[in-house]
mmJSON file of the N, C-alpha and C atoms, coordinates in Angstrom:
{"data_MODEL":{"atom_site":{
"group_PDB":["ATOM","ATOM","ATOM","ATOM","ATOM","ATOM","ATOM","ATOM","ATOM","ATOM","ATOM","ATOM","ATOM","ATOM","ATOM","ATOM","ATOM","ATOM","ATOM","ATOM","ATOM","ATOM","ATOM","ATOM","ATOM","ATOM","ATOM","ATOM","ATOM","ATOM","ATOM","ATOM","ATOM","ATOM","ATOM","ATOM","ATOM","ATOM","ATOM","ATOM","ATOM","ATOM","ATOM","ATOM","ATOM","ATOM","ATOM","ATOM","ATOM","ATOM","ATOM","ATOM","ATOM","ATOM","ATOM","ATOM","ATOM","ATOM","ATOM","ATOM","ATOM","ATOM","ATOM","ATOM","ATOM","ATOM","ATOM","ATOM","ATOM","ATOM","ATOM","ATOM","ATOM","ATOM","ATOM","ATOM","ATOM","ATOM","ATOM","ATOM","ATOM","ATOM","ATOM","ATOM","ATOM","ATOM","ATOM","ATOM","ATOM","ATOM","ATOM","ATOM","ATOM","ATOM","ATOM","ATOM","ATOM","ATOM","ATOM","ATOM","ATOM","ATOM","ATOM","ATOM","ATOM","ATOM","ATOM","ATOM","ATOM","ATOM","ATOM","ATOM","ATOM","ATOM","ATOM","ATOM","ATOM","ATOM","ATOM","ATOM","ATOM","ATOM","ATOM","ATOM","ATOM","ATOM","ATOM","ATOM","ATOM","ATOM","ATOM","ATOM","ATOM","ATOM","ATOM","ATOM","ATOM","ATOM","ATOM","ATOM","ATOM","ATOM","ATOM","ATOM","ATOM","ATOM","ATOM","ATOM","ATOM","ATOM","ATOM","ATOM","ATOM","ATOM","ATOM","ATOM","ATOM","ATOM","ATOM","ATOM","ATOM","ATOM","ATOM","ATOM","ATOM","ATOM","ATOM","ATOM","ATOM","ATOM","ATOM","ATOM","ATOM","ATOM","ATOM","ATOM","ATOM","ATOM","ATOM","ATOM","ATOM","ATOM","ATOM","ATOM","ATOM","ATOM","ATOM","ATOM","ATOM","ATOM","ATOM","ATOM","ATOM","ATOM","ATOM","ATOM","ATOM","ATOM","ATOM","ATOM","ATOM"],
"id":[1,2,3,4,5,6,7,8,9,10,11,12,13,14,15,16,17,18,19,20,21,22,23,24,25,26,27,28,29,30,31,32,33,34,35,36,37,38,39,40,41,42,43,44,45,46,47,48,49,50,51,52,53,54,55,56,57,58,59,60,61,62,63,64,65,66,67,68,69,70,71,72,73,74,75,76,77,78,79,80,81,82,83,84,85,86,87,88,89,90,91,92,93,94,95,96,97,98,99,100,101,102,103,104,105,106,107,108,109,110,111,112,113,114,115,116,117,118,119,120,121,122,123,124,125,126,127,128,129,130,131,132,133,134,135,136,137,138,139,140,141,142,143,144,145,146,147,148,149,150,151,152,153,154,155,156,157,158,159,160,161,162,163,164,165,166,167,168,169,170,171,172,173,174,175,176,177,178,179,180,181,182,183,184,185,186,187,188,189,190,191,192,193,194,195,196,197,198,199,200,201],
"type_symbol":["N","C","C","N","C","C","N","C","C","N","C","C","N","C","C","N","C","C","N","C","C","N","C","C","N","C","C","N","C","C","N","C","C","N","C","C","N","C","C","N","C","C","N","C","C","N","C","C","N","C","C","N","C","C","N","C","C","N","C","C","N","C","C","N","C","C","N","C","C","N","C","C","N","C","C","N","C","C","N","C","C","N","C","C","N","C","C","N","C","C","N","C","C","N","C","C","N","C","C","N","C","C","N","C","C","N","C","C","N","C","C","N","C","C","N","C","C","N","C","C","N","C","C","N","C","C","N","C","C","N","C","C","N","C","C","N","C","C","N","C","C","N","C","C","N","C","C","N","C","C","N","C","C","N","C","C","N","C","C","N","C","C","N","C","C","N","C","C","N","C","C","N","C","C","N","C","C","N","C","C","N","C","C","N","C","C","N","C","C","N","C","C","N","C","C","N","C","C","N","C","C"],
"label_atom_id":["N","CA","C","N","CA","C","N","CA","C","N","CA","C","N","CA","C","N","CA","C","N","CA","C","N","CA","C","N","CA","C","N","CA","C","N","CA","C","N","CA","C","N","CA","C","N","CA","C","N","CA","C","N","CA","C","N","CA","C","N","CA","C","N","CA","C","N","CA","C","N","CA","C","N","CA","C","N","CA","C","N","CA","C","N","CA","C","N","CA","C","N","CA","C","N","CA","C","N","CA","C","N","CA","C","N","CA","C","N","CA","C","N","CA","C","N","CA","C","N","CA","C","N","CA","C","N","CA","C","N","CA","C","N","CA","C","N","CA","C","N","CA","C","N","CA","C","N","CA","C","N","CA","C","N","CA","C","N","CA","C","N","CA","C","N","CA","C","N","CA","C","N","CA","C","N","CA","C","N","CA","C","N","CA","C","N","CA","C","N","CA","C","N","CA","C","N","CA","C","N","CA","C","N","CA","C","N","CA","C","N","CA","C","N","CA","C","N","CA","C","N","CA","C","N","CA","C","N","CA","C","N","CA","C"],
"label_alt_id":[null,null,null,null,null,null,null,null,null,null,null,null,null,null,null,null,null,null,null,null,null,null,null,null,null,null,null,null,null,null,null,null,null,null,null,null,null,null,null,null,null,null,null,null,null,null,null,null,null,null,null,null,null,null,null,null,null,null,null,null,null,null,null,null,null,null,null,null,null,null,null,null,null,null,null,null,null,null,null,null,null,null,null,null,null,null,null,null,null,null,null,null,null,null,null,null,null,null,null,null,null,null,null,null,null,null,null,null,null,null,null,null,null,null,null,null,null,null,null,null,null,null,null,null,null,null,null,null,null,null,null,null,null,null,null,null,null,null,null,null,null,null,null,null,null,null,null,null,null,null,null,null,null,null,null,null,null,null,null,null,null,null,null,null,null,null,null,null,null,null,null,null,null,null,null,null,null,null,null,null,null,null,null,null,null,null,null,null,null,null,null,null,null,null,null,null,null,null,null,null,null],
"label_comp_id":["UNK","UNK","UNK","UNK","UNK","UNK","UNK","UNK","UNK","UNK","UNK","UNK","UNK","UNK","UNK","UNK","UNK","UNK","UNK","UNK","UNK","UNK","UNK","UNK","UNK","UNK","UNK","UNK","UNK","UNK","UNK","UNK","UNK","UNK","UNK","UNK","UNK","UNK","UNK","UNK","UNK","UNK","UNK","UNK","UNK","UNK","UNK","UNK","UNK","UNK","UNK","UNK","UNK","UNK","UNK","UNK","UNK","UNK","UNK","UNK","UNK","UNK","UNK","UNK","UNK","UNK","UNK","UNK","UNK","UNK","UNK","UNK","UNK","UNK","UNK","UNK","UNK","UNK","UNK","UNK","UNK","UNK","UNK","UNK","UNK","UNK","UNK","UNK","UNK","UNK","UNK","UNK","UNK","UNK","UNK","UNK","UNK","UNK","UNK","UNK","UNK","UNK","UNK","UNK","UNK","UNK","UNK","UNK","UNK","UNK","UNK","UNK","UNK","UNK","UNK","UNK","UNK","UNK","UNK","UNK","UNK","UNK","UNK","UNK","UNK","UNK","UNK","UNK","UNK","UNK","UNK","UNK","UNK","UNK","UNK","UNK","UNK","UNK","UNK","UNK","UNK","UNK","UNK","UNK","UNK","UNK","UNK","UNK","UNK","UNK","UNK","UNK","UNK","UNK","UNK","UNK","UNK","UNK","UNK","UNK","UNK","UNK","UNK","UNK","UNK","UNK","UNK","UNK","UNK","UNK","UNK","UNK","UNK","UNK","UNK","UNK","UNK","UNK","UNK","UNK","UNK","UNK","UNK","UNK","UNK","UNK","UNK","UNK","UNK","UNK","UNK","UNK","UNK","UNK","UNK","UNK","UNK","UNK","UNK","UNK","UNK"],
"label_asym_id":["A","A","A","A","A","A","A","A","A","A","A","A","A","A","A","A","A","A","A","A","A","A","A","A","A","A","A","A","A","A","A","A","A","A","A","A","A","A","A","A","A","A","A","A","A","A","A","A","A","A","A","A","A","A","A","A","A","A","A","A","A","A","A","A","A","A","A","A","A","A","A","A","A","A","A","A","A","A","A","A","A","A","A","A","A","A","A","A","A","A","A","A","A","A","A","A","A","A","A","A","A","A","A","A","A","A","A","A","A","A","A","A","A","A","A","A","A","A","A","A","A","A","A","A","A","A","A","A","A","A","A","A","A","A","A","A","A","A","A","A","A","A","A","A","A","A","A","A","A","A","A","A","A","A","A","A","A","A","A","A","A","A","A","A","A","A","A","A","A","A","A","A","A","A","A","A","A","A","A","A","A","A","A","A","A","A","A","A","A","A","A","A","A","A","A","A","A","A","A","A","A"],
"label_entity_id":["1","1","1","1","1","1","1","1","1","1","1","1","1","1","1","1","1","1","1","1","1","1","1","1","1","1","1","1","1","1","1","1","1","1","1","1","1","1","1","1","1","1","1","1","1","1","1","1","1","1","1","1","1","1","1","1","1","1","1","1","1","1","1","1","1","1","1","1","1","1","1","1","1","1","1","1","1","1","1","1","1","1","1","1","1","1","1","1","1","1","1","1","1","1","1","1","1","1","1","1","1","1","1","1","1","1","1","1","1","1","1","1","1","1","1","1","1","1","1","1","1","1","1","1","1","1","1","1","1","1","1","1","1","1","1","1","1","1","1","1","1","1","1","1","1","1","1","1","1","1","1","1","1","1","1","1","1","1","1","1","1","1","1","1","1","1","1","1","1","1","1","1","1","1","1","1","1","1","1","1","1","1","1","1","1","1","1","1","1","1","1","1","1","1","1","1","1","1","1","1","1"],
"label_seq_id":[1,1,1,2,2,2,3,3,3,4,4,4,5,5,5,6,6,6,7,7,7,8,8,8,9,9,9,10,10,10,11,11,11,12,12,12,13,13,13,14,14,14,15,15,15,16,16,16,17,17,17,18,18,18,19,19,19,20,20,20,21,21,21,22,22,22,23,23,23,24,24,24,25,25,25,26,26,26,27,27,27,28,28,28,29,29,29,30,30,30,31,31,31,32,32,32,33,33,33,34,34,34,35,35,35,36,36,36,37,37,37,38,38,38,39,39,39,40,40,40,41,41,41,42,42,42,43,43,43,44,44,44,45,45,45,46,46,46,47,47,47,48,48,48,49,49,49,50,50,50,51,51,51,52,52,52,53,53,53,54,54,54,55,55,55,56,56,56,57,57,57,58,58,58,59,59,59,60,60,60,61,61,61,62,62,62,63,63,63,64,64,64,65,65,65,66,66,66,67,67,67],
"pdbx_PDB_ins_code":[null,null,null,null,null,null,null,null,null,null,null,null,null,null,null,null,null,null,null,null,null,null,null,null,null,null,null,null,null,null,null,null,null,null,null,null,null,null,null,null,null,null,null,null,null,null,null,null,null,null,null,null,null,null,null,null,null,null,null,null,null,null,null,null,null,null,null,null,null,null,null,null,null,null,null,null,null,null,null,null,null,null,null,null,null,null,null,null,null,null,null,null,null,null,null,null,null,null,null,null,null,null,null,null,null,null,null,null,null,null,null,null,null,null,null,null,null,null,null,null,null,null,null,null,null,null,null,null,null,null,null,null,null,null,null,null,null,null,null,null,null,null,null,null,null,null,null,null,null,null,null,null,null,null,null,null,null,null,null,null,null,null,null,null,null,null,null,null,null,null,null,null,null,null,null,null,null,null,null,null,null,null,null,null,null,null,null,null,null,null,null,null,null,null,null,null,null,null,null,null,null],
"Cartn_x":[-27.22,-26.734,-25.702,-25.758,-24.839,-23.69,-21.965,-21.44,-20.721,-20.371,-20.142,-18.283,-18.344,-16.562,-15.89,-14.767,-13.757,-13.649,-13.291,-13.522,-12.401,-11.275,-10.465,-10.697,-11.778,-12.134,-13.341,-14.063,-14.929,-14.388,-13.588,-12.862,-11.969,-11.654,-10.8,-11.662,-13.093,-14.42,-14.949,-14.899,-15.527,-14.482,-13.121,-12.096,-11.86,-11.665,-11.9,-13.004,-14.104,-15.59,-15.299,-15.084,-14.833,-13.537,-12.413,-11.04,-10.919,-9.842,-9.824,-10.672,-11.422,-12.309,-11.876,-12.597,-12.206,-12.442,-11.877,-11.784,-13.2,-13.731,-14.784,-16.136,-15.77,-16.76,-16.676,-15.437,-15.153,-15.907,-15.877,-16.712,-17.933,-18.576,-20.053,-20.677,-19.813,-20.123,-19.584,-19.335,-19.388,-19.567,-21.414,-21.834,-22.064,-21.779,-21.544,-20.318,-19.081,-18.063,-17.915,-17.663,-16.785,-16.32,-16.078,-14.935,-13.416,-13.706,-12.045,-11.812,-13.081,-12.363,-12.384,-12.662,-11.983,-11.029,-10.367,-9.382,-8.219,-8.671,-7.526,-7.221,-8.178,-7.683,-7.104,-7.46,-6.623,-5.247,-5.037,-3.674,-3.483,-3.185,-2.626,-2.488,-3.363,-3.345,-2.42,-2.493,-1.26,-0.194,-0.125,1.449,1.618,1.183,1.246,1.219,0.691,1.193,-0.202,-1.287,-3.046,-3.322,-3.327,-3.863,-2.765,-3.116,-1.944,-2.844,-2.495,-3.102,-2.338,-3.041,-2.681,-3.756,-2.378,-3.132,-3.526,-4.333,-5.024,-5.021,-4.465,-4.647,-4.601,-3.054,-2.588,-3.976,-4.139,-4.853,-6.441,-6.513,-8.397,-8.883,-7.661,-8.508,-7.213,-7.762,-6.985,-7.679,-7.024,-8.051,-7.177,-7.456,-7.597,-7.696,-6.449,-7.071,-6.19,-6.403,-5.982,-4.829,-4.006,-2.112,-2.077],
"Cartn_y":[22.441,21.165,20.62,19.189,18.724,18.811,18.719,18.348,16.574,16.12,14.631,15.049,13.993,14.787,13.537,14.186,12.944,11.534,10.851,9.194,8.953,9.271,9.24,9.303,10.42,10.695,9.833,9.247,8.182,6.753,6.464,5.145,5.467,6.4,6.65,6.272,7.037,6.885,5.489,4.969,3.701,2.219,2.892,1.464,1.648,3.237,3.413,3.151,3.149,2.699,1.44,0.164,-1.062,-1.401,-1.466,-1.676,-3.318,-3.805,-4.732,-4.828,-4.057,-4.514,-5.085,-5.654,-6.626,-5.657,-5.189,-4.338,-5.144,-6.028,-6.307,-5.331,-5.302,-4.702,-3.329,-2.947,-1.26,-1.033,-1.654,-1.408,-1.659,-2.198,-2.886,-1.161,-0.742,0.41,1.428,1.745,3.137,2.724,2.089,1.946,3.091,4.868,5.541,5.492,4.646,4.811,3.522,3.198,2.242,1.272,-0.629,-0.863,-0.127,0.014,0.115,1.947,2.919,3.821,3.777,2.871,2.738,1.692,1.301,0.252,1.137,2.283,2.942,4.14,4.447,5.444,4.414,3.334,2.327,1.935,1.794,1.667,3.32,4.401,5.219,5.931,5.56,5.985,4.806,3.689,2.59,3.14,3.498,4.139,5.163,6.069,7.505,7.278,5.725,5.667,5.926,6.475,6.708,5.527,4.619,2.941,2.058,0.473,-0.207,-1.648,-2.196,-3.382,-4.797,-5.343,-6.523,-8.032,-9.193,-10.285,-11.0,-11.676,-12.74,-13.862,-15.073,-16.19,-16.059,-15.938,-15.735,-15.82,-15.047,-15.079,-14.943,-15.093,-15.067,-13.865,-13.014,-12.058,-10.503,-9.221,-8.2,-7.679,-6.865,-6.142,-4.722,-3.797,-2.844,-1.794,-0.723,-0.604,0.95,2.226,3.616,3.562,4.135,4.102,5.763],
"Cartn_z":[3.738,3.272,4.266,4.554,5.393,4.945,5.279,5.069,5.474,4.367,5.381,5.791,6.664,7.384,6.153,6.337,5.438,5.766,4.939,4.478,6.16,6.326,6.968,8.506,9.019,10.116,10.223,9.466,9.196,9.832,9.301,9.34,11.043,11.412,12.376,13.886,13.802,14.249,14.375,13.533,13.389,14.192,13.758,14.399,16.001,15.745,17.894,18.664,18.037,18.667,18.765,17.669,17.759,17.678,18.54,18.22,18.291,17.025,16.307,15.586,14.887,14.0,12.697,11.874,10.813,9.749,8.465,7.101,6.918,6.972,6.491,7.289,8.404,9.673,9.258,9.065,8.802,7.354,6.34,5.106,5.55,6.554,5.981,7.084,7.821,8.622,7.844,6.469,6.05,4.515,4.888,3.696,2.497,2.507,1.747,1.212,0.957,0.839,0.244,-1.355,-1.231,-1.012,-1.509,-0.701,-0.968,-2.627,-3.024,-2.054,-2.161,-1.324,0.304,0.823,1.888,2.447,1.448,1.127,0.915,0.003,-0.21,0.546,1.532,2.341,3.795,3.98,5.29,4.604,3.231,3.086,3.062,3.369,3.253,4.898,5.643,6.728,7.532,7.222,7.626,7.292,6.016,5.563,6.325,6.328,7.48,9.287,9.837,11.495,11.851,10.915,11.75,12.277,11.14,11.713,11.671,12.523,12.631,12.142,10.742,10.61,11.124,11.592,12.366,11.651,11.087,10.266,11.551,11.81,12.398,11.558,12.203,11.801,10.213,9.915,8.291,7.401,6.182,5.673,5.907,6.895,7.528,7.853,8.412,9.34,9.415,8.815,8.807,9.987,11.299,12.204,12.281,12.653,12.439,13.592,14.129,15.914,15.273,15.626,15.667,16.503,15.97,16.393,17.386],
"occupancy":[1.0,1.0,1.0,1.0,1.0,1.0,1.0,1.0,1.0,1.0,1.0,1.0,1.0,1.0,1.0,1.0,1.0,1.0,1.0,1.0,1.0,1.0,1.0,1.0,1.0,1.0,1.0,1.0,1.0,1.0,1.0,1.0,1.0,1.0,1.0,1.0,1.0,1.0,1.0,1.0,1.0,1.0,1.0,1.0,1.0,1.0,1.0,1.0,1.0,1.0,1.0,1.0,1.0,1.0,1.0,1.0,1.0,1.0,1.0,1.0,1.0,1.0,1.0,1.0,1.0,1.0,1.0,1.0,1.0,1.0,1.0,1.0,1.0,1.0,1.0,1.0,1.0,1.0,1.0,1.0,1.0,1.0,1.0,1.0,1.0,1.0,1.0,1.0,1.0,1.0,1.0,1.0,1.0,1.0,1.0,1.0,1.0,1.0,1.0,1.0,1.0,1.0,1.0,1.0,1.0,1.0,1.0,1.0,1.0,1.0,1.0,1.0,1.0,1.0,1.0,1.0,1.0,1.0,1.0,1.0,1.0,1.0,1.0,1.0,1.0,1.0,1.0,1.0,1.0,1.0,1.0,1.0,1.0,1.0,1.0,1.0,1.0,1.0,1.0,1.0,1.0,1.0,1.0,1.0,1.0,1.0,1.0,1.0,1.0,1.0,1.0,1.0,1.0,1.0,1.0,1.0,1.0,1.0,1.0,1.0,1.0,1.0,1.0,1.0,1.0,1.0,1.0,1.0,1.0,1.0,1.0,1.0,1.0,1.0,1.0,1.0,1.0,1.0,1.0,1.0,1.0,1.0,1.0,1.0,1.0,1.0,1.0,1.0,1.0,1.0,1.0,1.0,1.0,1.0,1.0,1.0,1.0,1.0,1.0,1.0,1.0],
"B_iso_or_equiv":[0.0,0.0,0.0,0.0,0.0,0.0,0.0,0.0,0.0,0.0,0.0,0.0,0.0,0.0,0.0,0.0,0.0,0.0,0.0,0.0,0.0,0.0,0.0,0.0,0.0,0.0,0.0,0.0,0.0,0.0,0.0,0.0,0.0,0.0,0.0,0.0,0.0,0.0,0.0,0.0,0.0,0.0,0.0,0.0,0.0,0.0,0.0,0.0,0.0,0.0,0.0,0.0,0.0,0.0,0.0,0.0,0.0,0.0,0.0,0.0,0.0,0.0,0.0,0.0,0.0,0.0,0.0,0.0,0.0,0.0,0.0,0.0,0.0,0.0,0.0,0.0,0.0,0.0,0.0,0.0,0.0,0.0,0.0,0.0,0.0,0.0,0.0,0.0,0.0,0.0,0.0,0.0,0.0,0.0,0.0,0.0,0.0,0.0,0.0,0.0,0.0,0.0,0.0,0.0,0.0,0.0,0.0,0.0,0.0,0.0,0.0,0.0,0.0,0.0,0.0,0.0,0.0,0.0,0.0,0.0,0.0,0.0,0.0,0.0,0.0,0.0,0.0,0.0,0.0,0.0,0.0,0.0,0.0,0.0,0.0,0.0,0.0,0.0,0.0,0.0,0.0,0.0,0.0,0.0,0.0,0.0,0.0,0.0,0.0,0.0,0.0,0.0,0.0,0.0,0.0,0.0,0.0,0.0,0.0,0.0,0.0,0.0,0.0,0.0,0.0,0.0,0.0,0.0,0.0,0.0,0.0,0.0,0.0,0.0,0.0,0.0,0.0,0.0,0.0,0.0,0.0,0.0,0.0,0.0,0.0,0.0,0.0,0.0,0.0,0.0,0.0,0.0,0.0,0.0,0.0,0.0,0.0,0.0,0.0,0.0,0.0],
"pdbx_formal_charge":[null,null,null,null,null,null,null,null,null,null,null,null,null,null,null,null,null,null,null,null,null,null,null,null,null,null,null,null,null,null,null,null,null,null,null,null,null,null,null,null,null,null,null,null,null,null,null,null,null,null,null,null,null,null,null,null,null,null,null,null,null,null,null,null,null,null,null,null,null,null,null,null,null,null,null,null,null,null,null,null,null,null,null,null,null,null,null,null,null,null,null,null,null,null,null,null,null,null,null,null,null,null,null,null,null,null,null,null,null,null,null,null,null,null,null,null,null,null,null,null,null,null,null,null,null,null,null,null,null,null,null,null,null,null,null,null,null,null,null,null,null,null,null,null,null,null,null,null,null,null,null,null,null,null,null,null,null,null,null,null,null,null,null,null,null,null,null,null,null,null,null,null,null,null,null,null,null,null,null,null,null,null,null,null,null,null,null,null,null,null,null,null,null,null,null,null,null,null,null,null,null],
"auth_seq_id":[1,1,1,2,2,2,3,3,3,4,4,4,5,5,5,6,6,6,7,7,7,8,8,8,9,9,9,10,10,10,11,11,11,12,12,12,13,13,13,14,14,14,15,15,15,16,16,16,17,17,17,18,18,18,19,19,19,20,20,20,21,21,21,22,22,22,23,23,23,24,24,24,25,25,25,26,26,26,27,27,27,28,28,28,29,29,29,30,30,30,31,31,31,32,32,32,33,33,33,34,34,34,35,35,35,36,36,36,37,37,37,38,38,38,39,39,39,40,40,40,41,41,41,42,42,42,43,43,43,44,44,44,45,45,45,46,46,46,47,47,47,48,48,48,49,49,49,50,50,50,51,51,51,52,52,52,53,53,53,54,54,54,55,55,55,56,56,56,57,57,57,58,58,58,59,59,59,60,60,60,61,61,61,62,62,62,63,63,63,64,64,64,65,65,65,66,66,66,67,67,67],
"auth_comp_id":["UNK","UNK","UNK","UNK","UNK","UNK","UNK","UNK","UNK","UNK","UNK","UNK","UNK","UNK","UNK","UNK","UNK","UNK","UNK","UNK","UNK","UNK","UNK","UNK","UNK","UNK","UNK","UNK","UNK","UNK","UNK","UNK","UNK","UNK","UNK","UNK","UNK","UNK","UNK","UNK","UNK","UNK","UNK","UNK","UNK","UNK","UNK","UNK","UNK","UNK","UNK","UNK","UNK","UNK","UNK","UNK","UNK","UNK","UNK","UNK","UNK","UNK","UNK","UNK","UNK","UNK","UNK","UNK","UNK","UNK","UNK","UNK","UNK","UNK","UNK","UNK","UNK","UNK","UNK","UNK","UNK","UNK","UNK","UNK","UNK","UNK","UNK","UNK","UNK","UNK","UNK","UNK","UNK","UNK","UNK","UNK","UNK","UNK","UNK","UNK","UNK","UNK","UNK","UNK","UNK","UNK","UNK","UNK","UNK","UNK","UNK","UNK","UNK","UNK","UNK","UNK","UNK","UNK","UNK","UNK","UNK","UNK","UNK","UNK","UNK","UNK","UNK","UNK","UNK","UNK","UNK","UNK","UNK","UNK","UNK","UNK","UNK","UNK","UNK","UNK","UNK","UNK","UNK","UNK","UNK","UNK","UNK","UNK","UNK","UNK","UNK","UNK","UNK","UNK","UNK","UNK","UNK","UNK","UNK","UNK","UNK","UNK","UNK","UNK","UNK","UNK","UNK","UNK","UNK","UNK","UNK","UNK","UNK","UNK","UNK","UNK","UNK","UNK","UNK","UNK","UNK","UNK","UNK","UNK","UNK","UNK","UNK","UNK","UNK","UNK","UNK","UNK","UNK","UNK","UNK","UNK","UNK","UNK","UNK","UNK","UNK"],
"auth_asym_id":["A","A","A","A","A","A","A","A","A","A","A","A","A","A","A","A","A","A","A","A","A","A","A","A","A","A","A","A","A","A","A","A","A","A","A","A","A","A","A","A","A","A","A","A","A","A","A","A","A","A","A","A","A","A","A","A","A","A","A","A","A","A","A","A","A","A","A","A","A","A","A","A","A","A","A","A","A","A","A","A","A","A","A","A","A","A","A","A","A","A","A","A","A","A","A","A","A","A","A","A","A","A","A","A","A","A","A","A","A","A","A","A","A","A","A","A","A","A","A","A","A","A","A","A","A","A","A","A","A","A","A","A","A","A","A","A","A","A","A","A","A","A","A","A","A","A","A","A","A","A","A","A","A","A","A","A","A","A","A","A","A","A","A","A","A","A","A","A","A","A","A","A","A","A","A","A","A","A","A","A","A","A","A","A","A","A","A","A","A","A","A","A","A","A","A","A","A","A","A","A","A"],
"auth_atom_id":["N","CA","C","N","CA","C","N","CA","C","N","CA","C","N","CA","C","N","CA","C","N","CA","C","N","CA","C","N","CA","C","N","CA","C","N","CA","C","N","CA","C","N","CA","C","N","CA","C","N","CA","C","N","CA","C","N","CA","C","N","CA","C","N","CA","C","N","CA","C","N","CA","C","N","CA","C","N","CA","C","N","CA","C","N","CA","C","N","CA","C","N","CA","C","N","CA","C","N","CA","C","N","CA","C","N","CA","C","N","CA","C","N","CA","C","N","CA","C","N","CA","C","N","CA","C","N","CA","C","N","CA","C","N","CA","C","N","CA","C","N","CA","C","N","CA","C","N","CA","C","N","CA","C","N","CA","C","N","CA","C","N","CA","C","N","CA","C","N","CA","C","N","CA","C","N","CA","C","N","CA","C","N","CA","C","N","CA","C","N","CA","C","N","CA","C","N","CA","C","N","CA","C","N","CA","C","N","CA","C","N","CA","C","N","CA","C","N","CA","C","N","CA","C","N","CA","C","N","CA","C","N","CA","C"],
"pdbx_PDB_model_num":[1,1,1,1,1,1,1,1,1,1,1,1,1,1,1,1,1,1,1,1,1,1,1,1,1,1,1,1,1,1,1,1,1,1,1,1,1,1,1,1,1,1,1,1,1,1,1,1,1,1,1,1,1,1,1,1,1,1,1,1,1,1,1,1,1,1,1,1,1,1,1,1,1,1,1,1,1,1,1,1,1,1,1,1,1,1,1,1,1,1,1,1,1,1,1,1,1,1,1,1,1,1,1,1,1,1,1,1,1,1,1,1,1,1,1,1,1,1,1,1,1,1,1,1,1,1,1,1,1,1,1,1,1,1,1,1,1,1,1,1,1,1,1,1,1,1,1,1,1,1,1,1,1,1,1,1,1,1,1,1,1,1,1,1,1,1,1,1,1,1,1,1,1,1,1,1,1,1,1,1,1,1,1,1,1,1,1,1,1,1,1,1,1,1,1,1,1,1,1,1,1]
}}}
């Protein structure tokens, strides 16, 4: 049986392949997951220094780049 790696190393994978990517781009690429759980593992890895979210053009655009 496979194991899948954590939601965390998922999302970590996915924003360094595409840096700045949009929370929208990062959900539609870890379609086993969630939005709310990978909503809630990017606010926790923001809180902890993993990721650094950056607003674009107030309100339009969250992007997303590994700290």
């Amino acid at each position: 049986m496979l194991q899948q790696r954590p939601l965390g190393d998922q999302i970590l994978n996915v924003v360094r392949a595409h840096p700045d990517c949009t929370l929208d781009e990062l959900i539609l690429n870890l379609s086993r997951a969630s939005w709310v759980e990978v909503l809630l593992e990017v606010d926790r890895m923001s809180q902890s220094g993993q990721l650094r979210l950056t607003k674009r053009n107030p309100g339009l655009m969250t992007t997303l780049r590994a700290a």
